[in-house]
DSSP file (Angstrom, degrees, kcal/mol; ACC not computed):
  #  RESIDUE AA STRUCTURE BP1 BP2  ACC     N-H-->O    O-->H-N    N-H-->O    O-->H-N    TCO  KAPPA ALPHA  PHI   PSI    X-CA   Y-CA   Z-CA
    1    1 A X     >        0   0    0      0, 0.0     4,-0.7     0, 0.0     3,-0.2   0.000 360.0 360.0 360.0 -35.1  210.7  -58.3   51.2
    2    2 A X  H  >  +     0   0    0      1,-0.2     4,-2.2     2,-0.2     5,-0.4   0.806 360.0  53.5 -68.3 -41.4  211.8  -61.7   51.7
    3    3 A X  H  > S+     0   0    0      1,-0.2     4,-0.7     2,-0.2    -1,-0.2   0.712 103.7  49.7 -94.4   4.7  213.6  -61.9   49.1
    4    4 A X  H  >>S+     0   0    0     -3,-0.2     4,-1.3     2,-0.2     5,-0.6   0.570 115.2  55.0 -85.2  -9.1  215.8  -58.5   49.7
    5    5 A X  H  <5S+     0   0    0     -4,-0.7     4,-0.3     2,-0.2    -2,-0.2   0.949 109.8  44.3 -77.1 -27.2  216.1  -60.4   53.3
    6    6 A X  H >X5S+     0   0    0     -4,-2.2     4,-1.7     2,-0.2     3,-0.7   0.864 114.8  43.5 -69.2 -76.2  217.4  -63.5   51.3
    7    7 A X  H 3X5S+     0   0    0     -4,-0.7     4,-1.5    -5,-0.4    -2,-0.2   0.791 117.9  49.6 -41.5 -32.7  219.8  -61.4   49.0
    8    8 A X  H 3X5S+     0   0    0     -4,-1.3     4,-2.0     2,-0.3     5,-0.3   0.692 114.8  51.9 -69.7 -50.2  221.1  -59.1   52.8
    9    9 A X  H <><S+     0   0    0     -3,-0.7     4,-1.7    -5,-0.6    -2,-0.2   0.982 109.1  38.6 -69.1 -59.7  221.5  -62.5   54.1
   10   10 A X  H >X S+     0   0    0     -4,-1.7     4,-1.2     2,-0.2     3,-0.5   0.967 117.7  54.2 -65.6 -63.6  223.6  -64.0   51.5
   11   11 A X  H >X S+     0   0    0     -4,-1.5     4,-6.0    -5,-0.3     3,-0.7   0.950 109.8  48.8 -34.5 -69.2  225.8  -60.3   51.2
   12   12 A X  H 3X S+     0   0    0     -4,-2.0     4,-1.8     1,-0.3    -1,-0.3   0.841 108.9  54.5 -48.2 -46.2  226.4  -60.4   54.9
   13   13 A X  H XX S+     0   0    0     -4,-1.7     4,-1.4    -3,-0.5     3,-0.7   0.825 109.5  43.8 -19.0 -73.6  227.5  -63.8   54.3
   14   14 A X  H <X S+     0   0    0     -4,-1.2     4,-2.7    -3,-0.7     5,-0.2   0.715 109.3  56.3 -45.2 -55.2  230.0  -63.0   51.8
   15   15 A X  H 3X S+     0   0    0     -4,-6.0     4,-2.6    -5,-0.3    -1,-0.2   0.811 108.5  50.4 -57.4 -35.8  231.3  -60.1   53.6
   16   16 A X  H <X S+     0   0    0     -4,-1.8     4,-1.1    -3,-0.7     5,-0.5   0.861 106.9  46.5 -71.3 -28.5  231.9  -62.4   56.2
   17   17 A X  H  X S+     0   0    0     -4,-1.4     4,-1.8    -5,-0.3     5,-0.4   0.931 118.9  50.8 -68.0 -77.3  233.7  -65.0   54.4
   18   18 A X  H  X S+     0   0    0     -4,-2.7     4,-3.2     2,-0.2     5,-0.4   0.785 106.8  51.5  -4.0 -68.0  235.8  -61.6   52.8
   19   19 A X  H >X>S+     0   0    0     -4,-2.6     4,-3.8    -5,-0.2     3,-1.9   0.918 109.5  54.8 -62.0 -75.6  236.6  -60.0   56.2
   20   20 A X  I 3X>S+     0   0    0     -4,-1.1     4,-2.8     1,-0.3     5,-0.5   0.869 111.6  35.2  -7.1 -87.1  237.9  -63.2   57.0
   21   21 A X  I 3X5S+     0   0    0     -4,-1.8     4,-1.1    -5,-0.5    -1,-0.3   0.857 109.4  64.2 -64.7 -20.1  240.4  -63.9   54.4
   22   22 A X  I <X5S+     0   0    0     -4,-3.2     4,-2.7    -3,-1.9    -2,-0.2   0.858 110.7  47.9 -59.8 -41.1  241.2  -60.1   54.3
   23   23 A X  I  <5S+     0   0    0     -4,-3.8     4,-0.4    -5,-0.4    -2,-0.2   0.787 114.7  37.0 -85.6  -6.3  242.3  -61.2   57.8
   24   24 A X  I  X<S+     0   0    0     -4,-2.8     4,-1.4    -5,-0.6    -1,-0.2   0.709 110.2  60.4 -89.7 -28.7  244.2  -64.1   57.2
   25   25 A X  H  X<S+     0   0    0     -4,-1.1     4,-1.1    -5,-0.5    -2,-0.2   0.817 109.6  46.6 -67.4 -37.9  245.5  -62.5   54.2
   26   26 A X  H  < S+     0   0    0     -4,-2.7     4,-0.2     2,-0.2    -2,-0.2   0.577 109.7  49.3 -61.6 -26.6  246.9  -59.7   57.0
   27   27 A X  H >> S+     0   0    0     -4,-0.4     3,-3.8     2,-0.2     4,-2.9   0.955 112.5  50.4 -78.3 -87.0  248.5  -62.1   59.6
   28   28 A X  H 3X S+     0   0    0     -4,-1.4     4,-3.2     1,-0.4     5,-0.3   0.832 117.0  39.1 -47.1 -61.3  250.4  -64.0   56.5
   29   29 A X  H 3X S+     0   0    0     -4,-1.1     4,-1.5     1,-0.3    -1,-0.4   0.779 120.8  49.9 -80.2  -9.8  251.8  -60.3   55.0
   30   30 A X  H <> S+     0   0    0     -3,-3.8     4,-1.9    -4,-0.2    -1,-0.3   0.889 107.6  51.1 -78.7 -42.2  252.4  -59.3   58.7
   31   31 A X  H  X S+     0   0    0     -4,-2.9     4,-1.0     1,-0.3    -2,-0.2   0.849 118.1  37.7 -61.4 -43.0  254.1  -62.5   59.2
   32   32 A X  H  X S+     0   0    0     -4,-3.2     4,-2.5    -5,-0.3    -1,-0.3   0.787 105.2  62.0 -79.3 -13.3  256.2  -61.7   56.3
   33   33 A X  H >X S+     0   0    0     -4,-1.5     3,-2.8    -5,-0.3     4,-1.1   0.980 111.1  49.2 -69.5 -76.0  256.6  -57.9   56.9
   34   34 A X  H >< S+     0   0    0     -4,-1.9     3,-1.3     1,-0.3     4,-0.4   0.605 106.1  53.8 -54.0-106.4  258.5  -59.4   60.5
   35   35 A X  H 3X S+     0   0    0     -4,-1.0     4,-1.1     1,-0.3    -1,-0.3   0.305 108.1  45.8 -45.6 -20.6  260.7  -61.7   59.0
   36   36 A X  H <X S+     0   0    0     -3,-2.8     4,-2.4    -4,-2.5    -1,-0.3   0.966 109.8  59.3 -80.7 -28.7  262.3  -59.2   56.5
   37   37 A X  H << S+     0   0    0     -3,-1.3     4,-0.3    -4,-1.1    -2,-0.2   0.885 107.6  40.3 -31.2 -45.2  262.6  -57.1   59.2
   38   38 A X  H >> S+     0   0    0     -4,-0.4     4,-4.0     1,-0.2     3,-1.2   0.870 108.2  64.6 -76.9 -27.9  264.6  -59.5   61.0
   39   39 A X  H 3X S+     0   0    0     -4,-1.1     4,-2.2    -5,-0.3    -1,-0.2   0.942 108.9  46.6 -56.7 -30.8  266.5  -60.3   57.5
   40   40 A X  H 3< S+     0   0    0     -4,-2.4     4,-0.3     1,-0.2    -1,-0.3   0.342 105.3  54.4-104.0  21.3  267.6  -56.9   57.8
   41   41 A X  H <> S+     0   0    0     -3,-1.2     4,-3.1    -5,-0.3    -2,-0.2   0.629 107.9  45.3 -97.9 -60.4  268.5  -56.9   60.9
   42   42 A X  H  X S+     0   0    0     -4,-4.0     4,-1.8     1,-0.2    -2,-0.2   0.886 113.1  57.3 -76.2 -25.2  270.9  -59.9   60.8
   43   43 A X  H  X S+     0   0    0     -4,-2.2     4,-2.3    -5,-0.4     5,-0.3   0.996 102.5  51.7 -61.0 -41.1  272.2  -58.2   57.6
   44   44 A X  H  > S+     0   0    0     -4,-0.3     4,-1.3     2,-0.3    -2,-0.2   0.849 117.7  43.0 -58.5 -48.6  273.0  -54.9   59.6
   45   45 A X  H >X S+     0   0    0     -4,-3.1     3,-3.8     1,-0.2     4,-2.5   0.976 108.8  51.8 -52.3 -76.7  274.8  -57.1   61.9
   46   46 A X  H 3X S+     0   0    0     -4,-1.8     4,-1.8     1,-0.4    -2,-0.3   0.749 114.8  45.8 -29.6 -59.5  276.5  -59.4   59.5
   47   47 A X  H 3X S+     0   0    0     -4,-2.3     4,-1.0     1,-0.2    -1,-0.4   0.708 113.5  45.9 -97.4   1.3  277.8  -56.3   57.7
   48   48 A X  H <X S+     0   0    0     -3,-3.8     4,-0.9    -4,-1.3    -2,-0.2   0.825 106.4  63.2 -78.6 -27.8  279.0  -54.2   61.1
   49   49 A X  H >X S+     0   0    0     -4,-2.5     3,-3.2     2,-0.2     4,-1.1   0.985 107.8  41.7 -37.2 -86.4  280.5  -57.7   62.0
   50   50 A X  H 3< S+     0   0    0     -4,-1.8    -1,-0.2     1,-0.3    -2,-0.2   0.678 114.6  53.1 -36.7 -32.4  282.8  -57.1   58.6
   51   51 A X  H 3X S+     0   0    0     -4,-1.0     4,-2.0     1,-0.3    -1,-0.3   0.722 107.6  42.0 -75.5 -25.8  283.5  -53.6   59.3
   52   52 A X  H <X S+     0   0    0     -3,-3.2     4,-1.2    -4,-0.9    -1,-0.3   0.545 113.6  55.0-114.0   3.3  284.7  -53.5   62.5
   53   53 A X  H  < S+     0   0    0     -4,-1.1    -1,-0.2     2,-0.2    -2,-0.2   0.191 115.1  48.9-109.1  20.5  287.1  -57.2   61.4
   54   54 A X  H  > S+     0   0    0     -3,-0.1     4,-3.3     3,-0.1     5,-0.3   0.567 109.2  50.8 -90.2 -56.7  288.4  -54.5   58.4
   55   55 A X  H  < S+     0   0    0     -4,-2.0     4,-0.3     1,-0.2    -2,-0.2   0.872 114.4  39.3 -31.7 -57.3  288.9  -52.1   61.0
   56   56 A X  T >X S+     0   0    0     -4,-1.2     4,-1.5     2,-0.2     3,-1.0   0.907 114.3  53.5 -61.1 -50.7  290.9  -54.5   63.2
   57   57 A X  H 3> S+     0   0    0      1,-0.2     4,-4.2     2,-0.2     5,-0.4   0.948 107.4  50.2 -61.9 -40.8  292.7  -56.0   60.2
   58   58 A X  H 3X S+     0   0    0     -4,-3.3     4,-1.0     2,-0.2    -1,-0.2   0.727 112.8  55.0 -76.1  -9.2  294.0  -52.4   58.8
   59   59 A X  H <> S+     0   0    0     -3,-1.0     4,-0.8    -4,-0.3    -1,-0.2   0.790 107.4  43.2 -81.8 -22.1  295.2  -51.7   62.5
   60   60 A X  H >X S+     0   0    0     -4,-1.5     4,-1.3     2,-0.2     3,-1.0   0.897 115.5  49.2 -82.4 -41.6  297.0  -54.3   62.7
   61   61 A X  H >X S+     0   0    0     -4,-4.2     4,-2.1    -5,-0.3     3,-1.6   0.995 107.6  55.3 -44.0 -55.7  298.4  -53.8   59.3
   62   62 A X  H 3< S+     0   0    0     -4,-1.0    -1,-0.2    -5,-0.4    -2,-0.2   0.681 100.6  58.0 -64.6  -9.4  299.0  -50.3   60.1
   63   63 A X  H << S+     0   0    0     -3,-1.0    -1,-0.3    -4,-0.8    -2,-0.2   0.676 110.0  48.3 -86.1 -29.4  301.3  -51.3   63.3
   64   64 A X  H << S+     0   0    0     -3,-1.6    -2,-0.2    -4,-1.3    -3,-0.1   0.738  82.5 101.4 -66.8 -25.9  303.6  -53.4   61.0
   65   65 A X  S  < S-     0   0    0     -4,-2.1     2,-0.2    -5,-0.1     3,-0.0   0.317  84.2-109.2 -51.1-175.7  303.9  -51.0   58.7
   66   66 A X        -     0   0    0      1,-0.1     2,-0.1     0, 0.0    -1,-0.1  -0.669  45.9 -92.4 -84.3 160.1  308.0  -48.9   59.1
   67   67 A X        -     0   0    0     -2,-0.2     2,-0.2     1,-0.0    -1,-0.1  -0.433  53.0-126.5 -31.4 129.2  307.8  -45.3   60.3
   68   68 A X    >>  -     0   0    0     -2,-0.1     3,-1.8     1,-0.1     4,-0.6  -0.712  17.0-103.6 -99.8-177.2  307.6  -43.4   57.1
   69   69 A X  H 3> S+     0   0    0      1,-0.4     4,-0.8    -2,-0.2     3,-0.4   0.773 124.1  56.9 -36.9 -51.3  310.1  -40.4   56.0
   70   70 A X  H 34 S+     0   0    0      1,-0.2     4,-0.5     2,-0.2    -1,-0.4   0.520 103.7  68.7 -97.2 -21.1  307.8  -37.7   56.6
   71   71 A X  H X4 S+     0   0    0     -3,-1.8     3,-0.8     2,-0.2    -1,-0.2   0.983  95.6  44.2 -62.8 -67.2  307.7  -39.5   60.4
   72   72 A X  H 3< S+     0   0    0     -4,-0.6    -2,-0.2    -3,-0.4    -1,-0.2   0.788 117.0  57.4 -62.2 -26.5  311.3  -38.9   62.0
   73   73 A X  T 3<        0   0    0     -4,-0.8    -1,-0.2     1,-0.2    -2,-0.2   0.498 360.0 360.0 -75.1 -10.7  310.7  -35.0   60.4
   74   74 A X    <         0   0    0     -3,-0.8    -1,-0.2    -4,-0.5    -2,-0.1   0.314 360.0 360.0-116.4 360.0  307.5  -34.0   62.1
């Protein structure tokens, strides 16, 4: 009897040390789960940033352009 109280004793032990690093081990992959979120975040920016200074640039293109043929007819 003592000694399944010894051997219960030592488990719970174990289990604790487990749960423990299971939980540190959760904080750390949480910690990374939130920084790629934010990595993909500043990409989303970063590439709506380009799009909308492509946007701008092909209007401004497009204002230089001539009238074309098909213009003065319509």
């Amino acid at each position: 009897m003592f000694r399944s109280f010894l051997l219960m004793s030592r488990e719970i032990q174990e289990n604790r040390r487990d749960i423990t690093k299971t939980s540190s081990d959760l904080e750390q992959l949480e910690e990374r789960v939130r920084d790629l979120a934010r990595q993909l975040q500043e990409e989303r920016h970063r590439r709506e940033k380009l799009e909308l200074k492509l946007e701008n640039t092909l209007m401004r293109f497009e204002r230089r352009l001539p009238p074309g043929r098909g213009a003065s007819e319509q």
